[in-house]
Backbone as JSON, one array per atom type, in Angstrom:
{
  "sequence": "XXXXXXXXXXXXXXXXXXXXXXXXXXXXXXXXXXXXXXXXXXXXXXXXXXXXXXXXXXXXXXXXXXXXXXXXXXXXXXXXXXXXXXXXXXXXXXXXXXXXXXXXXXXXXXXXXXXXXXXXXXXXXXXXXXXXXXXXXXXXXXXXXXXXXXXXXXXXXXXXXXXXXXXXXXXXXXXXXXXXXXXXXXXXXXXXXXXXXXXXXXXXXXXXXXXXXXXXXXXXXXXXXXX",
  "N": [[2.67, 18.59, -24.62], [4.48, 17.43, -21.77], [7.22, 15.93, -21.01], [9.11, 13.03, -20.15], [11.99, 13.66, -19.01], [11.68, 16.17, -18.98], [9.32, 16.55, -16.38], [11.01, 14.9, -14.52], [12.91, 17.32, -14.24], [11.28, 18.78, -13.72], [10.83, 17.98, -10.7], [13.26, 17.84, -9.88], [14.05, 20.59, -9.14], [12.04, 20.54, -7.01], [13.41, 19.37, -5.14], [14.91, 18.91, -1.93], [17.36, 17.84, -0.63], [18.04, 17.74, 2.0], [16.26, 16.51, 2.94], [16.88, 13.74, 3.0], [18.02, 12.59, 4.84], [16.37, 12.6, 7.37], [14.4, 10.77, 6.4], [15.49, 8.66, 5.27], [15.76, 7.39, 8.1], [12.96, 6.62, 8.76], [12.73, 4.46, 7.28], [13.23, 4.31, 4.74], [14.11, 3.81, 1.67], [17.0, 5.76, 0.01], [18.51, 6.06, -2.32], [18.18, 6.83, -5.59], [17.1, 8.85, -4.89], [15.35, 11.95, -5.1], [14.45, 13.9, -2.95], [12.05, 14.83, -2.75], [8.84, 16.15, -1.52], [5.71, 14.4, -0.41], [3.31, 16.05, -0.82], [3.84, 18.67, -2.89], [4.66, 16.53, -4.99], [2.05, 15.79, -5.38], [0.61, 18.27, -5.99], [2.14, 18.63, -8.25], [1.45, 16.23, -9.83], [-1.64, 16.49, -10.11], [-1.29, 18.89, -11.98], [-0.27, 18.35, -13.84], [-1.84, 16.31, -15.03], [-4.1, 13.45, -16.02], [-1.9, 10.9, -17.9], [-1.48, 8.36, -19.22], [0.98, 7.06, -20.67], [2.77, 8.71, -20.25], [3.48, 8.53, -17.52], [4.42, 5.9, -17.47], [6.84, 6.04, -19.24], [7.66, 7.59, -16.95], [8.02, 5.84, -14.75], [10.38, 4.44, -15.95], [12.11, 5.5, -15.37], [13.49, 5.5, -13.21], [13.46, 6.91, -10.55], [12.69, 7.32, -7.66], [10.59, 9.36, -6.71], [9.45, 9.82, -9.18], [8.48, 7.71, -9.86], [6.38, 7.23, -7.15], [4.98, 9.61, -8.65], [4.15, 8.59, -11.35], [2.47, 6.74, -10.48], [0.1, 8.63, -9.5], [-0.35, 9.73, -11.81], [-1.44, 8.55, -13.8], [-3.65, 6.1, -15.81], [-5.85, 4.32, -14.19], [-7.47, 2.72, -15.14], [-6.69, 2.57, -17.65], [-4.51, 0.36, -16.92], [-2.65, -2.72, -17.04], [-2.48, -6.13, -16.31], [0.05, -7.15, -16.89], [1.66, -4.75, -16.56], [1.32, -4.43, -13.98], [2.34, -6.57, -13.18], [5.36, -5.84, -13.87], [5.09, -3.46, -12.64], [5.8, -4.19, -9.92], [7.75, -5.88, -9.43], [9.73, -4.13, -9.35], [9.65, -2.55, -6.87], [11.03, -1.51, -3.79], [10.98, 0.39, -1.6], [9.16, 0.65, 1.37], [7.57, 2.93, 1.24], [7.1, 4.2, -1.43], [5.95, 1.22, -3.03], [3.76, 1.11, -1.2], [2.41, 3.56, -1.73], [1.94, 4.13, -4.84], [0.21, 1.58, -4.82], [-1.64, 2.73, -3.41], [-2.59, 4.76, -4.18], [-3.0, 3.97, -7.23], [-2.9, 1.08, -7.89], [-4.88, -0.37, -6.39], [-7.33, 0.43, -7.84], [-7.37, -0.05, -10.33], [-8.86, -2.63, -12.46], [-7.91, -4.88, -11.68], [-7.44, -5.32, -9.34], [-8.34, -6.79, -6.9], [-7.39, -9.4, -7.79], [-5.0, -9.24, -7.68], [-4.13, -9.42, -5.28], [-4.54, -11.99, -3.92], [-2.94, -13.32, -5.99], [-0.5, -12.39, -5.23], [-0.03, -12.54, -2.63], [1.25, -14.84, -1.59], [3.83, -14.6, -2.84], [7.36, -14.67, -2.57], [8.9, -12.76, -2.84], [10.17, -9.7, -0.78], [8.75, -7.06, -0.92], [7.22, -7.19, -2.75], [4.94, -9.35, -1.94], [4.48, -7.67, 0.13], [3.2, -5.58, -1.32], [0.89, -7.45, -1.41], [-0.76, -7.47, 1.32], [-0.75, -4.49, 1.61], [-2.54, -3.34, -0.64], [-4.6, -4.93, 0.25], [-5.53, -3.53, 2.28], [-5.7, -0.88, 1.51], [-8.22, -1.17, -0.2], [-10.19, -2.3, 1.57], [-10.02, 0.65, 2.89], [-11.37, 1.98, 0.85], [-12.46, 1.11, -1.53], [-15.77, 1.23, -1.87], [-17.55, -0.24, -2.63], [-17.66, -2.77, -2.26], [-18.85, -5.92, -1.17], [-18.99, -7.17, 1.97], [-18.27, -10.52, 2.38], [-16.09, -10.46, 0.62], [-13.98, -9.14, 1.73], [-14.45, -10.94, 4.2], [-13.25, -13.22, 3.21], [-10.77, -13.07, 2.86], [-9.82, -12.75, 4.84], [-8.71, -15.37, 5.46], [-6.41, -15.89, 4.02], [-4.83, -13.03, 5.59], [-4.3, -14.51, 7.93], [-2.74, -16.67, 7.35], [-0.37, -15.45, 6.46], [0.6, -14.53, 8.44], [2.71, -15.14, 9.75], [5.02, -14.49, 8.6], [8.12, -13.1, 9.4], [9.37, -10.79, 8.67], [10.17, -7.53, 8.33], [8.49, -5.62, 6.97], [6.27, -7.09, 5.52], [5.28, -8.16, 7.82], [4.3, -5.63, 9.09], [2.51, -4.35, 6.87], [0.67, -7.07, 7.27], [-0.53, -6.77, 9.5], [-1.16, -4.0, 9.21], [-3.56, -4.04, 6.83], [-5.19, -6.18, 7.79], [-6.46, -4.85, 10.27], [-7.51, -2.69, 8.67], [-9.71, -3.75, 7.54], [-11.16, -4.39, 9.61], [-11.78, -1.93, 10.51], [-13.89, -1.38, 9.05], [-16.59, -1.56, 8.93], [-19.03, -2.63, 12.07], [-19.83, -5.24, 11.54], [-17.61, -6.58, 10.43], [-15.37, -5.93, 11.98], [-15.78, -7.3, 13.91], [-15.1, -9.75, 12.92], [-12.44, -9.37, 11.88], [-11.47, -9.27, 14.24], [-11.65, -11.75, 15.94], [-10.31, -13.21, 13.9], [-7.72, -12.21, 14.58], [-7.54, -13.08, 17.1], [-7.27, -15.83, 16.81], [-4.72, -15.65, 15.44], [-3.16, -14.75, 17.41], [-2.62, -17.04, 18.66], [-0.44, -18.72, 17.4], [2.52, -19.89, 17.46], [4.76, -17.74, 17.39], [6.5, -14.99, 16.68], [5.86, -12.85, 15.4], [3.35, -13.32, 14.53], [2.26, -12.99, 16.91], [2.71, -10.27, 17.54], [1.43, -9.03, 15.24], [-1.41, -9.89, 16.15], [-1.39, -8.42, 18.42], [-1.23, -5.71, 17.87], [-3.51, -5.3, 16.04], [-5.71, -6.2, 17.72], [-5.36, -4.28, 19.66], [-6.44, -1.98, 18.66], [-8.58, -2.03, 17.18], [-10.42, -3.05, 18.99], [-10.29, -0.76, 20.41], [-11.54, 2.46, 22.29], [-11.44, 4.38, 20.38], [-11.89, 3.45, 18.01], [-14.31, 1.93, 18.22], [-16.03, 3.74, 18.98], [-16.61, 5.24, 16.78], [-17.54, 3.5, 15.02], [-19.91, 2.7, 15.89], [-21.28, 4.65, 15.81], [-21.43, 6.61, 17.79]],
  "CA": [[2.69, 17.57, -23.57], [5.87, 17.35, -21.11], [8.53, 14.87, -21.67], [9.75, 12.63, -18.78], [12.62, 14.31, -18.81], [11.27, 17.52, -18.4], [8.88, 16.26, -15.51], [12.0, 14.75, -13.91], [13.49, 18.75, -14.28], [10.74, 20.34, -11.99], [10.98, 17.6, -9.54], [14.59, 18.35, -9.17], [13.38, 21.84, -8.52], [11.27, 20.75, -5.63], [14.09, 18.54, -3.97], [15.65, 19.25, -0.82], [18.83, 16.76, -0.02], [17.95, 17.36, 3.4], [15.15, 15.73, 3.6], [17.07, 12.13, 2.79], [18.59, 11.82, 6.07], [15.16, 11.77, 7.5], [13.48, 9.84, 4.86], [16.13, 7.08, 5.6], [15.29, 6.87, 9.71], [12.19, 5.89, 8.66], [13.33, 3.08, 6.34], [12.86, 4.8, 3.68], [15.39, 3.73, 0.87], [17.04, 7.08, -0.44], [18.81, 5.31, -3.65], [17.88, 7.27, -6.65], [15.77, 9.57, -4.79], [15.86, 13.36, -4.44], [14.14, 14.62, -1.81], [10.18, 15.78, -2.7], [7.82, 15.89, -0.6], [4.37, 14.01, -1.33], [2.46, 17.29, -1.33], [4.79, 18.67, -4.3], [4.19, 15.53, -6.08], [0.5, 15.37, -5.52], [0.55, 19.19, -6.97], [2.49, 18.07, -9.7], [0.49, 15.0, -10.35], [-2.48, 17.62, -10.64], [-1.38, 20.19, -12.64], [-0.2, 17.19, -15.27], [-3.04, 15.47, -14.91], [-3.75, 12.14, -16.18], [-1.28, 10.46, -19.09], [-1.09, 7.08, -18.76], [1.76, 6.96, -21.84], [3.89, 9.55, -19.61], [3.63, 7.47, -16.55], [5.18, 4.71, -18.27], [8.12, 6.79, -18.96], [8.68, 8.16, -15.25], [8.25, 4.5, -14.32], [11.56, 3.42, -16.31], [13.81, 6.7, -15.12], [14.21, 4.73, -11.58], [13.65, 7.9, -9.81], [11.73, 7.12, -6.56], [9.59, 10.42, -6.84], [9.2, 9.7, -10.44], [7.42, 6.59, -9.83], [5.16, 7.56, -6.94], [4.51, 10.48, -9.58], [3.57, 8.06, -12.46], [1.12, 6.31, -10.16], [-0.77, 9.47, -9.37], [-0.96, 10.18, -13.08], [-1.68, 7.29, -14.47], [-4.89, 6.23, -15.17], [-6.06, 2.9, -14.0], [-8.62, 1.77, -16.73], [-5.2, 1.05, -18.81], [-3.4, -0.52, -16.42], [-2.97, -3.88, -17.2], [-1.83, -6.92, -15.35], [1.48, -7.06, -16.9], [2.14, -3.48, -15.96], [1.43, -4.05, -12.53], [3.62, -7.15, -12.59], [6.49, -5.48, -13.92], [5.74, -2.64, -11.34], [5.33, -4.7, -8.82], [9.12, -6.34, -8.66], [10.89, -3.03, -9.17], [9.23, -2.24, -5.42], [12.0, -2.12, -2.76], [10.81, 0.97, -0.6], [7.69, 0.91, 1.7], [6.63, 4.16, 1.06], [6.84, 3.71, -2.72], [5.2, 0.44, -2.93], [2.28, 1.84, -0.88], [1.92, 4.75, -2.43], [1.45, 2.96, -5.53], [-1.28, 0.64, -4.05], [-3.19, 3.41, -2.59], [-2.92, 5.82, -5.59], [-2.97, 3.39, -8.64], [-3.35, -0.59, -8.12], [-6.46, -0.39, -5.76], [-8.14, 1.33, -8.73], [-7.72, -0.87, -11.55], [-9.76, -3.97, -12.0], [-7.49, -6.39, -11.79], [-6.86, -5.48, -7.65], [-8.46, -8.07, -5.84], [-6.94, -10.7, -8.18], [-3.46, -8.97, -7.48], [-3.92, -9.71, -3.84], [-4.16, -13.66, -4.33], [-1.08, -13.58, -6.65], [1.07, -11.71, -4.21], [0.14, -12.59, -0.97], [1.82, -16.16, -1.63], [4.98, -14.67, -3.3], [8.29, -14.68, -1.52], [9.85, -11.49, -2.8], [9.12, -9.03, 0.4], [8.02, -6.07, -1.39], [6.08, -8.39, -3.99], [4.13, -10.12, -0.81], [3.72, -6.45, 1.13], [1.78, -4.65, -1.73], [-0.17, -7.83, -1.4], [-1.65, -6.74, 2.0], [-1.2, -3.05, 1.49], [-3.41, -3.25, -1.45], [-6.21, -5.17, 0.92], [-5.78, -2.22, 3.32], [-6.65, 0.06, 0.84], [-9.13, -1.6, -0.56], [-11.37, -1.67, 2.71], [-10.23, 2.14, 2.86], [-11.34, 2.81, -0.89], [-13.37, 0.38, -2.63], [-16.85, 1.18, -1.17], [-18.48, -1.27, -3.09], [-17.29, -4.32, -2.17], [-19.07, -6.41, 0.19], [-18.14, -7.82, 3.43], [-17.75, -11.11, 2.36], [-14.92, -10.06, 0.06], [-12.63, -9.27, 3.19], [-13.85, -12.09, 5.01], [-12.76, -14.01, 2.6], [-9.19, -12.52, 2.68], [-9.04, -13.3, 6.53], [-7.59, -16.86, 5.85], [-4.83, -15.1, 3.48], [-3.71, -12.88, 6.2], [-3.78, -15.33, 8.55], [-1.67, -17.76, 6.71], [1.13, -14.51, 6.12], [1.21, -13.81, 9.68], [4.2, -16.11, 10.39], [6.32, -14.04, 8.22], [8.58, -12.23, 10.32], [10.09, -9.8, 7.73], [9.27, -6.26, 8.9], [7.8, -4.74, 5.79], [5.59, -7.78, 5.39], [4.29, -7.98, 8.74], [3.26, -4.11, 9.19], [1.28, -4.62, 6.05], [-0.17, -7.82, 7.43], [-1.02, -5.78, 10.4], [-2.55, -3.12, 8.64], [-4.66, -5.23, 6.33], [-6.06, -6.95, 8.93], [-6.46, -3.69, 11.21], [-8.53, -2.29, 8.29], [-10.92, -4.34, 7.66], [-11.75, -4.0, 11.0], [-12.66, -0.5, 10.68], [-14.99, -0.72, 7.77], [-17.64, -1.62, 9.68], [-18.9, -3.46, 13.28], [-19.67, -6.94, 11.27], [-16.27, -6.7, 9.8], [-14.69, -5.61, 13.62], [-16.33, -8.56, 14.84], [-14.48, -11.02, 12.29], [-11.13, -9.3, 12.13], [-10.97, -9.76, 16.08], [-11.58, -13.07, 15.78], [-8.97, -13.4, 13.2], [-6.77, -11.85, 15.71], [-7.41, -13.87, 18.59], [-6.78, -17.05, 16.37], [-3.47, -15.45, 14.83], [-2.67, -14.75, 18.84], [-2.41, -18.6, 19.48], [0.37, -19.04, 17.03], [3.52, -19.82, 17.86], [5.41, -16.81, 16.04], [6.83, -13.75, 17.0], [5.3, -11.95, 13.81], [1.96, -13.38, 14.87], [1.6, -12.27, 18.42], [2.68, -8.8, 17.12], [0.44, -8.71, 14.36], [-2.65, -9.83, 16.69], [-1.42, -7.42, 19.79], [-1.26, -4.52, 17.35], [-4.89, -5.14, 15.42], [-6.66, -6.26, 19.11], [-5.55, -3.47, 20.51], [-6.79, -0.7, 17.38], [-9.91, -2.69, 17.06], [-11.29, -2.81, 20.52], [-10.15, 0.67, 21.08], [-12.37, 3.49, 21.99], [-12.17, 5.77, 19.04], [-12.48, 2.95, 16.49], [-15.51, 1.15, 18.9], [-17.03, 4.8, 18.81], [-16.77, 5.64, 15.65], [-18.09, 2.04, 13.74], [-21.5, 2.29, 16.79], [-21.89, 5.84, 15.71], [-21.96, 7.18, 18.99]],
  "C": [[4.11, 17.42, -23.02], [5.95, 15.69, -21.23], [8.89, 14.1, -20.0], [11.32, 13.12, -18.59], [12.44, 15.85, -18.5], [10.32, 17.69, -17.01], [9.95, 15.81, -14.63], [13.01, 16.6, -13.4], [12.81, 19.38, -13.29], [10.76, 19.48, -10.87], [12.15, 17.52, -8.88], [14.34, 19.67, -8.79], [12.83, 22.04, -6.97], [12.11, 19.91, -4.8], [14.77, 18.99, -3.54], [16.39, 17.59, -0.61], [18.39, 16.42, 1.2], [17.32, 16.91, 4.25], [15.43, 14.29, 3.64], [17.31, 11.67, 3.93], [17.19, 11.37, 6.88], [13.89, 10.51, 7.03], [13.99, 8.15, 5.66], [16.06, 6.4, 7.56], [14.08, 6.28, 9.75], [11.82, 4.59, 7.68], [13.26, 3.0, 5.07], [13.76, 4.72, 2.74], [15.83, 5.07, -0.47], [17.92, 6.74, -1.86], [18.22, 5.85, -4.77], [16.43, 7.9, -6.14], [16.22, 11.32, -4.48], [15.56, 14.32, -3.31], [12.47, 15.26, -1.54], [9.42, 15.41, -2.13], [6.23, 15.2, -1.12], [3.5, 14.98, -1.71], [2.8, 17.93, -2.49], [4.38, 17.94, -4.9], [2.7, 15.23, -6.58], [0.21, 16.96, -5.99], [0.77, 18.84, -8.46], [1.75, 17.67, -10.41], [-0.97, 16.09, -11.14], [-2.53, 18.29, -11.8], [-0.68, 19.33, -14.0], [-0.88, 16.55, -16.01], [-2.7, 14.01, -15.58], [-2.98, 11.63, -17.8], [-0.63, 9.44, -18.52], [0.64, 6.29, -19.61], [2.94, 7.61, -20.87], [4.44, 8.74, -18.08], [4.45, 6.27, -16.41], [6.34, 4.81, -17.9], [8.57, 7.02, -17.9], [8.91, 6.84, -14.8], [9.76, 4.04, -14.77], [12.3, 4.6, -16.03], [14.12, 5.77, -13.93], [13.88, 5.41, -10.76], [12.51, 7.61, -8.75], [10.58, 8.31, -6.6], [8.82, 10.34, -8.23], [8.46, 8.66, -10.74], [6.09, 6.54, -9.34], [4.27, 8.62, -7.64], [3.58, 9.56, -10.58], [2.19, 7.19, -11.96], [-0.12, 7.17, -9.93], [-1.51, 10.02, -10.51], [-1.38, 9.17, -14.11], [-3.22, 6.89, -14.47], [-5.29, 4.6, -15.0], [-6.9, 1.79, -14.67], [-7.34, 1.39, -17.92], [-4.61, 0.99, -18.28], [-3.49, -1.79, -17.09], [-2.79, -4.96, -16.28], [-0.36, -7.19, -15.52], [2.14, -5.93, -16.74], [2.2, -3.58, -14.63], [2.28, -5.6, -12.17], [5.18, -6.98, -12.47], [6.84, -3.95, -12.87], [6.24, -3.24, -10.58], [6.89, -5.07, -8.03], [10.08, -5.25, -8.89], [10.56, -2.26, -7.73], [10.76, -2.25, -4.96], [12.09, -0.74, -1.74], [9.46, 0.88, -0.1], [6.8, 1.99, 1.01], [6.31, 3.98, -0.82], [5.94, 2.48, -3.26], [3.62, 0.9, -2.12], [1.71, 2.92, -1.21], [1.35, 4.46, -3.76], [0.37, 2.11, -5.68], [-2.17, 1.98, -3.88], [-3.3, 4.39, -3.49], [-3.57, 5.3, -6.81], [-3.79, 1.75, -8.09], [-4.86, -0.76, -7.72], [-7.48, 0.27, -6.26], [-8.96, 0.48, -9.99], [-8.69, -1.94, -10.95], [-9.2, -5.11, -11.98], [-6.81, -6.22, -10.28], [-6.68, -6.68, -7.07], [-8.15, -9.68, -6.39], [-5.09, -10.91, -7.89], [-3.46, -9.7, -5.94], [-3.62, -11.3, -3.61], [-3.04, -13.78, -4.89], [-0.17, -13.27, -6.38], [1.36, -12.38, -3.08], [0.99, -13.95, -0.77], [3.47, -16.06, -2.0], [6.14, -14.71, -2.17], [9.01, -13.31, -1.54], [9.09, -10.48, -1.63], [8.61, -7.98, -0.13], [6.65, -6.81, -1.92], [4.71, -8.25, -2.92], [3.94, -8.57, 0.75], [2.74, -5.81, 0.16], [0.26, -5.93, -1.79], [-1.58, -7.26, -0.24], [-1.72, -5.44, 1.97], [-1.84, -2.7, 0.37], [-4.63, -4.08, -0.72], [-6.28, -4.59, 1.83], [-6.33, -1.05, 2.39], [-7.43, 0.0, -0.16], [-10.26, -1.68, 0.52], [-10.94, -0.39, 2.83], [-11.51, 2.6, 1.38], [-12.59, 2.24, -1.59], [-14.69, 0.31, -0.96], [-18.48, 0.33, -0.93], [-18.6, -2.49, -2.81], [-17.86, -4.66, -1.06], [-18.42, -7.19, 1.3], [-17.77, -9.08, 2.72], [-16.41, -11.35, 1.4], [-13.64, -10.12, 0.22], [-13.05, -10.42, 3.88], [-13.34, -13.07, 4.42], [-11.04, -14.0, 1.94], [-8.51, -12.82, 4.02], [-7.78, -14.65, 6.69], [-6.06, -16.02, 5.25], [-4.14, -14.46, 4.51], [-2.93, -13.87, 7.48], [-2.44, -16.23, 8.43], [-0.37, -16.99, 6.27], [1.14, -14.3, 7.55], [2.54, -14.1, 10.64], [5.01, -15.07, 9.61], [7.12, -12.72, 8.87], [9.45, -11.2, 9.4], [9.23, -8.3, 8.04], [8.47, -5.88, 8.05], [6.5, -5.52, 5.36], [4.9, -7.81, 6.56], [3.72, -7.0, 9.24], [1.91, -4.13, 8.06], [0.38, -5.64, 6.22], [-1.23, -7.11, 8.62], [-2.16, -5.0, 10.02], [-3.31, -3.75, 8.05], [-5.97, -5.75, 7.41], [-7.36, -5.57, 10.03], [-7.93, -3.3, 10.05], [-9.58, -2.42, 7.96], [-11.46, -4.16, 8.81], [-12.33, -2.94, 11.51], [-13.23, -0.45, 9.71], [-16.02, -0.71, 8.35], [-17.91, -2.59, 11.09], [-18.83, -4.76, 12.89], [-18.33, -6.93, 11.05], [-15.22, -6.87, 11.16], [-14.64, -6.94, 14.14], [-14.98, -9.92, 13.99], [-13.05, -10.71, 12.24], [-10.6, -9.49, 13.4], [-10.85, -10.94, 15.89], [-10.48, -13.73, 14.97], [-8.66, -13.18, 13.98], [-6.3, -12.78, 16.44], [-6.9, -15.33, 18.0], [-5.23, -16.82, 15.68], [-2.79, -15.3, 16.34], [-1.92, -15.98, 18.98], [-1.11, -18.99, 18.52], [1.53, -19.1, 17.43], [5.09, -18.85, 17.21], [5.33, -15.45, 16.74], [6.17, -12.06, 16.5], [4.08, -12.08, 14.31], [1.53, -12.73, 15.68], [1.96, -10.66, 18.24], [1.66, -8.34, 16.46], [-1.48, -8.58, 15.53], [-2.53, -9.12, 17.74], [-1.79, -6.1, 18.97], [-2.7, -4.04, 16.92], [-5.73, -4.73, 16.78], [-6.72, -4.68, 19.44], [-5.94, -1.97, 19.81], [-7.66, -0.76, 17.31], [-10.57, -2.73, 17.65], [-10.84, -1.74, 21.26], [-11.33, 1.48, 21.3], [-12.92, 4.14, 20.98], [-12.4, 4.51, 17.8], [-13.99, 1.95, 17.02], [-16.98, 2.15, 18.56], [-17.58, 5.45, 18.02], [-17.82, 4.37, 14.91], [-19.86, 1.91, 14.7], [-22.15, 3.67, 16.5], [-22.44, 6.42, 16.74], [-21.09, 8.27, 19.47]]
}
């Protein structure tokens, strides 16, 4: 069985330097990161397969690749809740934090209780994997019924004042995706919208220009009528 140190060894292998400068235009915090690409890592992840014990380990090197690594290999039936709280505040890049969510958290069973206990926090990572874990949860979780998300509508609503970028793209999306699970769903995230519109908030009228206009688009109108 490889060593987190020896998993740390081939992902220095697959890093290019020169991918940080780009990395960081897209706000991407390059701070104890080397350069691998997600495809690389999602090989990796593969050909490691799942060890929830090893995961652990990449989790405490720091290594930004080494984390979204440990979420891919990890397995989510032993997560716990104090694992995903002590992930949760070592967050402080988008892409990491959502990668995370959409690999690992939105797996376990303690998701849709994570979402309530975040979405209120103040730390901004904290309070983004809240909605980027109820974005990929209407991606993912196929089971869950509608009233699930509509019952998440007030939550984003009530984050849509926060004008912190990283927090309001994820309120955005959130919102946005529900909206494409299905037409009932379309119908109620508009409506959210149009009531997050009327706010007096910079964050808001972004958030509800961005959904409106994804939601009552063509390709997501054409797609959810099956036509």
């Amino acid at each position: 069985m490889a060593t987190a140190m020896e998993v740390l060894e081939r992902l220095r292998e697959k890093a290019r330097a020169d991918r940080l400068d780009g990395m960081a235009r897209y706000g991407i915090v390059t701070e104890n990161r080397l350069g691998v690409s997600v495809p690389d890592m999602r090989r990796l992840a593969k050909e490691l397969g799942k060890d929830h014990g090893l995961a652990l380990q990449l989790w405490k090197t720091g290594v930004q690749e080494a984390r979204i690594l440990a979420a891919l290999m990890d397995d989510a039936h032993a997560v716990t809740e104090e694992q995903m709280e002590e992930w949760v505040k070592d967050f402080n890049s988008w892409d990491v934090c959502d990668q995370v969510c959409m690999n690992l958290f939105d797996k376990t069973p303690h998701a849709w209780k994570k979402v309530r206990d975040w979405s209120t926090r103040e730390e901004e990572f904290v309070r983004r994997a809240a909605f980027s874990l109820i974005a990929c949860l209407a991606w993912h979780d196929k089971k869950a019924d509608d009233k699930m998300f509509v019952d998440l509508l007030p939550v984003i609503q009530d984050a849509a004042t926060d004008e912190r970028n990283y927090v309001k793209k994820a309120v955005s999306w959130a919102l946005r995706h529900i909206g494409k699970r299905n037409l009932s769903l379309n119908r109620e995230a508009l409506q959210t919208a149009r009531l997050i519109q009327k706010i007096d908030s910079r964050a808001a009228r972004w958030i509800a220009s961005d959904a409106i206009r994804e939601l009552e688009g063509e390709a997501v109108q054409r797609r959810l009528k099956g036509t």
